[in-house]
RONU-915237 format. One line per field, with one value per residue: residue in three letters; y, x, z of N, C-alpha, C in turn. Coordinates in nm, 3 decimals. Atoms other than C-alpha are relative to their C-alpha. Example, Ala and Ser with C-alpha at 12.3 -4.5 7.8 and 13.67 -1.06 7.14 Angstrom:
code: ALA	SER
nv: -0.119	-0.119
nu: 0.089	-0.082
nw: 0.000	-0.006
cav: -0.450	-0.106
cau: 1.230	1.367
caw: 0.780	0.714
cv: 0.120	0.109
cu: 0.090	-0.077
cw: 0.000	0.073
//
This chain:
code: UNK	UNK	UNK	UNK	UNK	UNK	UNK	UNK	UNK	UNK	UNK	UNK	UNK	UNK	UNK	UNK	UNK	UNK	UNK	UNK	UNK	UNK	UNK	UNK	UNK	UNK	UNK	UNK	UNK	UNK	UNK	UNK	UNK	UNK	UNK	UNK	UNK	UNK	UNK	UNK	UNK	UNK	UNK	UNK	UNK	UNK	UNK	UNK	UNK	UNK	UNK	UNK	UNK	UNK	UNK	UNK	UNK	UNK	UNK	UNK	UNK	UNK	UNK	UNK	UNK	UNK	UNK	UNK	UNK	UNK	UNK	UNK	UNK	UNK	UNK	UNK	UNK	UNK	UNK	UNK	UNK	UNK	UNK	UNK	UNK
nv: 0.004	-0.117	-0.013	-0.013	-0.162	-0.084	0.047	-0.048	-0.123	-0.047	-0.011	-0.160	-0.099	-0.022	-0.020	-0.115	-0.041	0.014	-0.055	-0.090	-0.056	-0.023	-0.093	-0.138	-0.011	-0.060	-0.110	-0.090	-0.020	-0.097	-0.168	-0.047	0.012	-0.125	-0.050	-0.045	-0.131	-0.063	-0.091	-0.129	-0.103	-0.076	-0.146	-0.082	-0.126	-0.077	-0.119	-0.043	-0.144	-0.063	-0.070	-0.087	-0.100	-0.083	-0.047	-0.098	-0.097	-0.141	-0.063	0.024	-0.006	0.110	0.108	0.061	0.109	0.049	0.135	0.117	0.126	-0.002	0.056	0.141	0.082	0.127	0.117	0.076	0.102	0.082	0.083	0.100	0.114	0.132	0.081	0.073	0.084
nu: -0.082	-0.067	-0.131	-0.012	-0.034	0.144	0.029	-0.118	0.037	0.125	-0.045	-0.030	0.077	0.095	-0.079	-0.053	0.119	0.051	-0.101	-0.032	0.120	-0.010	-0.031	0.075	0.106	-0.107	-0.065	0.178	0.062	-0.126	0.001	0.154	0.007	0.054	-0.064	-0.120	-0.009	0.046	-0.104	0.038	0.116	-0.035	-0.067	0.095	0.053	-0.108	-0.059	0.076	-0.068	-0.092	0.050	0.116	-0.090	-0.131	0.105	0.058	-0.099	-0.005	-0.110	-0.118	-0.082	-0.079	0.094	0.073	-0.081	0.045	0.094	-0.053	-0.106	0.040	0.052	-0.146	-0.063	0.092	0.048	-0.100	0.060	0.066	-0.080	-0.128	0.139	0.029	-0.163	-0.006	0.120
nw: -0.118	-0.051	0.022	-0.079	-0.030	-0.057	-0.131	-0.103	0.001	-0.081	-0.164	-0.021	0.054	-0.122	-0.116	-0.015	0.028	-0.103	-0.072	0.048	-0.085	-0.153	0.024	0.038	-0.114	-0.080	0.098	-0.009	-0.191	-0.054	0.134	-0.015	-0.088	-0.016	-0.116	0.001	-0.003	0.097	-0.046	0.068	-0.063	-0.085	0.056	0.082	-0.098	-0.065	0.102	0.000	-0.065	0.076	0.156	0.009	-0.062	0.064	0.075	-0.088	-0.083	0.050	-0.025	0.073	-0.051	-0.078	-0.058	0.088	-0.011	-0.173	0.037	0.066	-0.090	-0.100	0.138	0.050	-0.111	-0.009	0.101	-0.051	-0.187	0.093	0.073	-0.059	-0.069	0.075	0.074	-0.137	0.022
cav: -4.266	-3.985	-3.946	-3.981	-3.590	-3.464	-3.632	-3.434	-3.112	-3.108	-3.193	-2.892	-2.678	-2.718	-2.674	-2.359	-2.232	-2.306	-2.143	-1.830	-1.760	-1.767	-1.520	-1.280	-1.327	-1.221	-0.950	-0.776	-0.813	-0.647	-0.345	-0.318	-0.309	-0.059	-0.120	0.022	0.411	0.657	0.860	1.052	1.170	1.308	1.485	1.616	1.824	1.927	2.053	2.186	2.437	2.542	2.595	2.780	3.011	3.102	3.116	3.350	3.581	3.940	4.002	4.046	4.079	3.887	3.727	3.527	3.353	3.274	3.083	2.904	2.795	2.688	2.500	2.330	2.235	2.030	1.893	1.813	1.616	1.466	1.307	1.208	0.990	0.852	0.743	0.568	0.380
cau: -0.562	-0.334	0.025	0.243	0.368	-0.018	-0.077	0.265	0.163	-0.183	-0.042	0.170	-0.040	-0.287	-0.011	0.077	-0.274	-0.402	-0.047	-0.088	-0.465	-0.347	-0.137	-0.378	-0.606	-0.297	-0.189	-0.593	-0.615	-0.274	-0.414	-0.774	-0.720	-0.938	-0.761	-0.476	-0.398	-0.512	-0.205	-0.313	-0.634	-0.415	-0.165	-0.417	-0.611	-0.294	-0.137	-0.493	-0.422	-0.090	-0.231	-0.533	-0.316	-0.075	-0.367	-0.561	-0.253	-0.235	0.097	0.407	0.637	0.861	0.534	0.440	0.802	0.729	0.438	0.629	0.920	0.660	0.462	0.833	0.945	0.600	0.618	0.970	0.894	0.605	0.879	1.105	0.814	0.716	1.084	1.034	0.747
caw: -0.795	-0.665	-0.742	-0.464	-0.540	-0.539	-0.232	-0.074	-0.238	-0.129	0.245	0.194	0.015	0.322	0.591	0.401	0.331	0.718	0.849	0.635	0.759	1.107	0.991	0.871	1.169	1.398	1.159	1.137	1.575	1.589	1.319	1.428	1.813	1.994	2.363	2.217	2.293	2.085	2.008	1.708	1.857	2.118	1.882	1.678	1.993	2.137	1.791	1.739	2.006	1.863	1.511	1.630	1.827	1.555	1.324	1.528	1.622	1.522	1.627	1.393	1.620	1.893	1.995	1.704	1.723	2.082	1.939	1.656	1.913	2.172	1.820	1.712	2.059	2.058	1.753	1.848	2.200	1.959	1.732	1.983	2.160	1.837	1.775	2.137	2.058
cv: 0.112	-0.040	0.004	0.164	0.072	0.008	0.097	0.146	0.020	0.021	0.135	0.131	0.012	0.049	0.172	0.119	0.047	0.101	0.175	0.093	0.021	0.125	0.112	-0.014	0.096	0.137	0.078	0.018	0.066	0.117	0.048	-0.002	0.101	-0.011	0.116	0.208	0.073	0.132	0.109	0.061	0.082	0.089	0.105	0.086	0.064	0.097	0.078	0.164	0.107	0.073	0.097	0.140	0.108	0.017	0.110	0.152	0.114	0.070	-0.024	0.037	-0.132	-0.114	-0.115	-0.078	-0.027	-0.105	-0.067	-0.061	-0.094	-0.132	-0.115	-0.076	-0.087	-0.056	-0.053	-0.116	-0.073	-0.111	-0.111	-0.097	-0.063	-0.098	-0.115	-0.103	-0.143
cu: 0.103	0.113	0.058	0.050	-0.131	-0.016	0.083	0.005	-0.179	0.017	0.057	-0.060	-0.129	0.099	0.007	-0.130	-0.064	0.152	-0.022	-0.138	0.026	0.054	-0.048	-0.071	0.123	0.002	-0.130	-0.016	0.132	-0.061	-0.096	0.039	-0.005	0.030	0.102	-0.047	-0.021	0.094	-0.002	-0.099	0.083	0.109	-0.021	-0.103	0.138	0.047	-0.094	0.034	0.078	-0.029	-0.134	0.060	0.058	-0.120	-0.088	0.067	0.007	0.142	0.139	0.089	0.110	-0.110	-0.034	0.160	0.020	-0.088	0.051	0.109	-0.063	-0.030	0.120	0.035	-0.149	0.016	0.143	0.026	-0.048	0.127	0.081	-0.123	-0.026	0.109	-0.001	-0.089	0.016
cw: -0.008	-0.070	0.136	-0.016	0.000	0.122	0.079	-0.059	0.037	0.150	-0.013	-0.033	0.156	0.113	-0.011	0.014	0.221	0.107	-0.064	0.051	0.140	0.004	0.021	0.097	0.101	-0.045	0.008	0.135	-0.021	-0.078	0.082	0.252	0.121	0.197	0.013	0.007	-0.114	0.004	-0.118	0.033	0.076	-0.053	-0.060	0.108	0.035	-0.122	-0.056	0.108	-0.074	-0.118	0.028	0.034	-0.084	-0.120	-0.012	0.079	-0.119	-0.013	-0.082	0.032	0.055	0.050	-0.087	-0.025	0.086	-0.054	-0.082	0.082	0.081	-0.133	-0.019	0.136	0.023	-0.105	0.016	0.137	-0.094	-0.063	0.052	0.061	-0.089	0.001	0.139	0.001	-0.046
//
């Protein structure tokens, strides 16, 4: 025959067990959830551009810090939007 403290840790041990799986079900549909926007695909073509640009540039002049301000002021926008998120 049981103990009455088995008996009142098995009840809890199930409460906590059956509360903690719900958990992780919640917690995996919030991670895995392919409605959601796809916001690194879209920083990664856009800063794709930028880096091909300045990659591809010949010029060691005023032009080639035209393309890194143009480069920072996106990856600056970028930041501030994540911070908004």
């Amino acid at each position: 025959m049981l103990s009455y403290l088995e008996v009142v840790l098995k009840k809890y041990l199930r409460s906590a067990l059956s509360v903690g799986l719900s958990l992780c079900v919640v917690a995996v549909q919030a991670i895995d959830n392919p409605d959601a926007p796809d916001y690194l695909g879209s920083f990664e073509s856009t800063a794709k551009v930028y880096e091909t640009d300045l990659a591809n540039s010949t010029s060691k002049s005023v032009d080639i810090l035209e393309q890194y301000n143009a480069y920072h002021s996106f990856l600056d926008g970028e930041l501030n939007r994540a911070y908004k998120l």
